[in-house]
N, C-alpha and C positions, 0 to 999 in steps of 0.2 A: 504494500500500500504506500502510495506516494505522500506523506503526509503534509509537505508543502502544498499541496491541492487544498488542503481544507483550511477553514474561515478560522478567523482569529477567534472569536467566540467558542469551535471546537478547543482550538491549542491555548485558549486560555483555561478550560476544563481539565484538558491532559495534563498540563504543566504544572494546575495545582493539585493534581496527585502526589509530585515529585517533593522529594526533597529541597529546603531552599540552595543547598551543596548541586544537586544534581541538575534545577532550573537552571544555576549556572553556566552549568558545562556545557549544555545547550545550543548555547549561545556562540557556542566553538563552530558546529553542524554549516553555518549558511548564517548570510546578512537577513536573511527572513527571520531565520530562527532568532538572532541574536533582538530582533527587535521585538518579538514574541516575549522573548523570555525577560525583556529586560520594560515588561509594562507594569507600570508601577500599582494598579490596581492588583495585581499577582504580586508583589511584595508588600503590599499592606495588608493581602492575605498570610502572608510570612510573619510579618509584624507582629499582627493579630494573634495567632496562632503561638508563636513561642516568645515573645514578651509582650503581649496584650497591648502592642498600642495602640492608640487612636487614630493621632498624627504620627507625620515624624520628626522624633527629636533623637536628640545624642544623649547617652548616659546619662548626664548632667541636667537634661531639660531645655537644653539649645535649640531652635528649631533647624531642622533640616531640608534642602532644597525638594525631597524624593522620599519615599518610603524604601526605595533599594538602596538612597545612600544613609539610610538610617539604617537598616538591619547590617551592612557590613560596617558600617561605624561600630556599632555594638561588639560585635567579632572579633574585629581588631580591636577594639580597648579592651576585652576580655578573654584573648587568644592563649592566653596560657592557665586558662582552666577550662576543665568540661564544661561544654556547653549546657546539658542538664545542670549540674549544680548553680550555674547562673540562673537560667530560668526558675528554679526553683527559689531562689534567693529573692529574685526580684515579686515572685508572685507575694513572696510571706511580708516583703517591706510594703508592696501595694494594697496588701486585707490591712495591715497595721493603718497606716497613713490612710486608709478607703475609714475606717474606724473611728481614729483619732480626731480627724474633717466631722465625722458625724457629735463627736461626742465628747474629743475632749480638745477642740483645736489649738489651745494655750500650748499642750504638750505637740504637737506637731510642728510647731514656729522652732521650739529648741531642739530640731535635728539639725545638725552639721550638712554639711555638702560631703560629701563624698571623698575620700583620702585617694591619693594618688599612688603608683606604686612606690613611687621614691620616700614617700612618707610613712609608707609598711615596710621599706628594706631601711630605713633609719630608725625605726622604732625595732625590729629584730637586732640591727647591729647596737643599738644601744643599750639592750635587754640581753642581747648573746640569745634569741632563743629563732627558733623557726615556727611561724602562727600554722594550725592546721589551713588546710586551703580553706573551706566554708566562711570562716572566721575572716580569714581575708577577702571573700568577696562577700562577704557583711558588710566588711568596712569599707569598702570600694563603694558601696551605694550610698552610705552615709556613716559618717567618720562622729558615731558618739551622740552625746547631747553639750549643745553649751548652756550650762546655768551656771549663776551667781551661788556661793555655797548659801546664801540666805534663800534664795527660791528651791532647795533642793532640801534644806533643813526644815524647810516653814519657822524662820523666825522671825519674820516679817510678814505683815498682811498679803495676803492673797493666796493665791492657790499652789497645790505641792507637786512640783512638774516631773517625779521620777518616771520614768516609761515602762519601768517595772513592777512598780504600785508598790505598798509597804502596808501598815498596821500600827495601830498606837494599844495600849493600854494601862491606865496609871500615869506616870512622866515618862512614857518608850515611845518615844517615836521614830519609826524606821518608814523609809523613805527612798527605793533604789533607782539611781539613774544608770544607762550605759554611759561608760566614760570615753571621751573621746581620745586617741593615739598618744597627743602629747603631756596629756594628765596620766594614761596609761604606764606612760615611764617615768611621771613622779611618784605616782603612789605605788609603784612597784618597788622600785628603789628605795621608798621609804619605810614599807609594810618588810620587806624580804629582810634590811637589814636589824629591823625591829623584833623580829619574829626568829632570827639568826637562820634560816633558812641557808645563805652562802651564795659567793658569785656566781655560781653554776646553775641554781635552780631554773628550771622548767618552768615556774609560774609566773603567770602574767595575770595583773589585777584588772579585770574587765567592767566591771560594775562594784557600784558601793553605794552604802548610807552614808551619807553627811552628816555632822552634830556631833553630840554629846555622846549619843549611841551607836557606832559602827559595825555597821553591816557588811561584809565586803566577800567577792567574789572571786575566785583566783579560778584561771583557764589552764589545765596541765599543757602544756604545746608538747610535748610527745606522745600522751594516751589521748587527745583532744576531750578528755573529761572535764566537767567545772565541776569549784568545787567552793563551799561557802564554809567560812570559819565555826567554829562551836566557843563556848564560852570558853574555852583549855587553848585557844589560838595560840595565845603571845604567851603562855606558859609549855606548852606541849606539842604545838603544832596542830594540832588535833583539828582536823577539817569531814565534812562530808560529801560523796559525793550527791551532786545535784539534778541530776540522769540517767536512766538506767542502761550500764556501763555498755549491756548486751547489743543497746542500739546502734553503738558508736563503729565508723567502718570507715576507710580507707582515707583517712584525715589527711596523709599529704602523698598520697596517690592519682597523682592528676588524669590516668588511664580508668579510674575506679569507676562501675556501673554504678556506685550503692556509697559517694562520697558525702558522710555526714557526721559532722563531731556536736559537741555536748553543748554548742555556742545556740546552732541553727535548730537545734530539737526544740531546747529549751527557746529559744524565742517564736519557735511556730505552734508549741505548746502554750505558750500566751496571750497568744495572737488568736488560738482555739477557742482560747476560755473567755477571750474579751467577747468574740463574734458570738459563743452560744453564751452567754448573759451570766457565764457561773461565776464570773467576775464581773464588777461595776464601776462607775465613778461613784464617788460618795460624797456626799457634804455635810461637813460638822460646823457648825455655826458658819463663817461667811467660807470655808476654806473650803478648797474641791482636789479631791485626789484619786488614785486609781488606788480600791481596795484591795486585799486577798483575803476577804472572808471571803468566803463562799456564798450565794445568795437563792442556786438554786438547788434544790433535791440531786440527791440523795445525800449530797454534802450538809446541806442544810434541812433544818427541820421547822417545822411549820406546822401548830394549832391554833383552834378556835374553842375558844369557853366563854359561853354567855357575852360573845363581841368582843373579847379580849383576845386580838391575835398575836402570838411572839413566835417570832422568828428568831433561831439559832442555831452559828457555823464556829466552828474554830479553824485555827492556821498555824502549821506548824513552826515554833521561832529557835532555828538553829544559831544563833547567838546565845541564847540563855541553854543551850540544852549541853548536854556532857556525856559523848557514849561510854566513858570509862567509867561514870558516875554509878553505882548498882541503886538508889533509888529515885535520882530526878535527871535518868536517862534523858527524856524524850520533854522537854518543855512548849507547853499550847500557851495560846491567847486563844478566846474565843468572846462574841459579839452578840448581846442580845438587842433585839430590837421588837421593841411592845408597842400597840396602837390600839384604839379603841375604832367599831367597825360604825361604818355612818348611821348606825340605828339607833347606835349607843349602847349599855347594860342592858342587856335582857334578863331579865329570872323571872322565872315562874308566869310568867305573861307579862310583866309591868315591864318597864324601860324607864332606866334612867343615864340621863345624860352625862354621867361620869364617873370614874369610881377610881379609888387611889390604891396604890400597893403597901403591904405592913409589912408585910414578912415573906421570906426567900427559905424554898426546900432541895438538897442537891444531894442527886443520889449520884456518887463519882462509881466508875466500873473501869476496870483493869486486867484484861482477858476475863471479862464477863463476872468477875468478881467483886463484888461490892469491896471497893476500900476507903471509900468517907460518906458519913451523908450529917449533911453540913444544916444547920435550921440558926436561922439568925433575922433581926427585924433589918428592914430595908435593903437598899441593893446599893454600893459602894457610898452609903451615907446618905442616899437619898431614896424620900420615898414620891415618883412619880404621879402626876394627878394624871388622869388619860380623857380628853375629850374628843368627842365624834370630830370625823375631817382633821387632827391636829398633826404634823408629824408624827414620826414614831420617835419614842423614846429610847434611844442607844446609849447599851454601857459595854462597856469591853474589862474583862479580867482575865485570869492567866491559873491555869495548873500543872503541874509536874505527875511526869507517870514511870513506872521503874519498868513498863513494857508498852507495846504497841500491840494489837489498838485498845484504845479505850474510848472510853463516852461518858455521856454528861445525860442525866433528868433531871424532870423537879417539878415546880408547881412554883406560882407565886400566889398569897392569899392577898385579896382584892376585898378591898369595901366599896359599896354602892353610896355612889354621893362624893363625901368629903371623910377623909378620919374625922374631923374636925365638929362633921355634922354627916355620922351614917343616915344613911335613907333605906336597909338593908341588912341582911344575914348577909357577913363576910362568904365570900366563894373562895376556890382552888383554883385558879390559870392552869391550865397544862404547859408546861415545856417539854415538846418532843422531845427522844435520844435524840445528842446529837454526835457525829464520831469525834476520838480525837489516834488520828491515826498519821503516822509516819509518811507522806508522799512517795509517791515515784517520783515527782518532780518537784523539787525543791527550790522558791522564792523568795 
């Protein structure tokens, strides 16, 4: 069959069967063919296809004259890694940033541009270490976040821009950002020799909490594992891993079908939980940050008693926790949030418009073993009033467990009205179990 016979509409069919490699070659065949193969609606189906663009632009966001000199621009600025691992890299930073635009665009403004390769072979030669590839084309699409260490602490009004969210409870507030290259090799340098680790270590400080309480991340660049300190850091070394090790393959195997280290898991694992809602943005009085309670089931627990709904997740905090510890191994925070439902108190048919909490009941369980049950008035000193429509009322505290997993119940008892002025028989609130169990993946 003479295929130069047929209409451009056929050879625009055939040629987007091909590979964007093989459209190419095409192009070699005959001046028909090359003009066939070189129509730019057929590489914006390339585009489309394996980094989803729209237009065309260059790595960076430059616009470009063509959608063919956009997808080999791409190429060549990313010719020394698999082309899979790029496309995969780039889809997890466009769910992030598709996210962030919806929900939290303050954290979006603090992503970097994109590191060059000169600025990943200066941070290796300054570190002595070599990054797994993924890690490096992480950082090729966006080099970190820039904040002020007051926007990344919250010590100053306004909102907490870590891009990994964090947890408070009591005076802990943890807060994680990715760090970008050049802070990379400060606080690596200043963690390794604080920690006595030595010139030679393997690890690289990738993310951290800012403040009084640090939180901090270290990337192995030989196993491509991360791994997050425990309370025993700066005494013991003592870290854990933060993904499961089994996932991790062919880190600076640039041939690898199956290239993915513990950098790109854990952020497309984040990126999971933001899109299916098991994580949220939260707001505590004026301040907005990205949670890691949990907010949907099965993590979280959820009843209703006479209009009283509370909702309850814990989160595990490997900074307070100590695996050599034999009874406060495994250290939780966990997050209650109570609201009264727009009907208001219901009992026994009557409704009243509010009713206050006295007393708190916790049954703590530790491989299914009862080992505290805890009966005390109020909830961290205070006793909540709940009126219909009002926000929910959130408190956050914290337990230790000498195993995994364990869980939490209880009840709170409610009076209808006011304490001050019952309208009512005190009730019981239920508080689902909720887990408090050890991660695959560690935040």
């Amino acid at each position: 069959m003479d295929l130069e016979r047929l209409g451009g509409l056929s050879m625009h069919i055939i040629l987007s069967k091909l590979t964007p490699q093989d459209a190419a070659s095409v192009a070699c065949v005959s001046k028909r063919f090359r003009n066939w193969s070189s129509d730019d609606l057929l590489w914006s189906k390339f585009c489309a296809d394996d980094l989803e663009l729209s237009s065309p632009i260059d790595p960076l966001g430059n616009p470009l004259p063509s959608f063919k000199a956009s997808y080999q621009t791409w190429r060549e600025d990313f010719n020394r890694y698999p082309w899979p691992l790029v496309t995969r890299v780039k889809r997890c930073w466009d769910w992030l940033k598709e996210w962030l635009a919806i929900n939290f665009p303050e954290v979006l403004s603090t992503l970097r541009k994109g590191a060059s390769e000169e600025e990943i072979l200066e941070l290796e030669k300054s570190l002595k270490v070599k990054l797994p590839l993924p890690t490096r084309v992480l950082y090729r699409f966006y080099d970190g976040q820039e904040l002020s260490s007051e926007e990344s602490s919250g010590s100053v009004p306004g909102n907490i821009l870590g891009l990994m969210g964090g947890y408070s409870f009591y005076d802990h507030l943890v807060n994680v950002s990715l760090l970008p290259l050049h802070q990379m090799i400060i606080k690596t340098k200043e963690i390794i020799r604080h920690i006595g680790l030595g010139n030679r270590s393997k690890y690289v400080v990738v993310a951290a909490s800012c403040g009084y309480n640090e939180k901090v991340f270290f990337l192995n660049c030989s196993t491509g594992q991360l791994n997050v300190g425990t309370r025993n850091l700066t005494t013991d070394r003592e870290m854990i891993p933060c993904v499961p090790s089994a996932l991790i393959s062919s880190v600076h195997n640039v041939k690898g079908t199956q290239t993915q280290d513990a950098m790109l898991l854990w952020l497309e694992e984040h990126v999971r939980r933001l899109q299916h809602e098991v994580i949220k943005v939260r707001k505590e009085g004026k301040v907005r940050s990205i949670s890691l309670f949990p907010e949907e089931p099965p993590l979280c627990s959820l009843a209703v008693t006479n209009g009283v709904k509370v909702r309850a997740s814990s989160v595990f905090v490997p900074e307070f926790s100590t695996i050599q510890d034999e009874y406060e191994k495994f250290f939780f925070a966990y997050s209650i949030r109570m609201s009264l439902s727009p009907e208001g108190c219901i009992m026994n048919g009557m409704t009243f418009n509010s009713c206050q909490l006295y007393w708190r009941r916790w049954i703590i369980r530790c491989n299914d073993n009862v080992v505290d049950d805890v009966n005390g008035e109020a909830v961290i000193g205070k006793y909540p009033l709940l009126r219909p429509g009002e926000e929910e009322f959130v408190y956050q505290s914290c337990s230790s467990q000498p195993h995994s997993p364990g869980s939490i119940e209880g009840s709170f008892t409610f009076v209808p009205g006011r304490l001050a002025d019952p309208k009512g028989s005190p009730f019981e609130a239920v508080v689902s179990r909720f887990p408090l169990v050890m991660p695959d993946y560690i935040f």
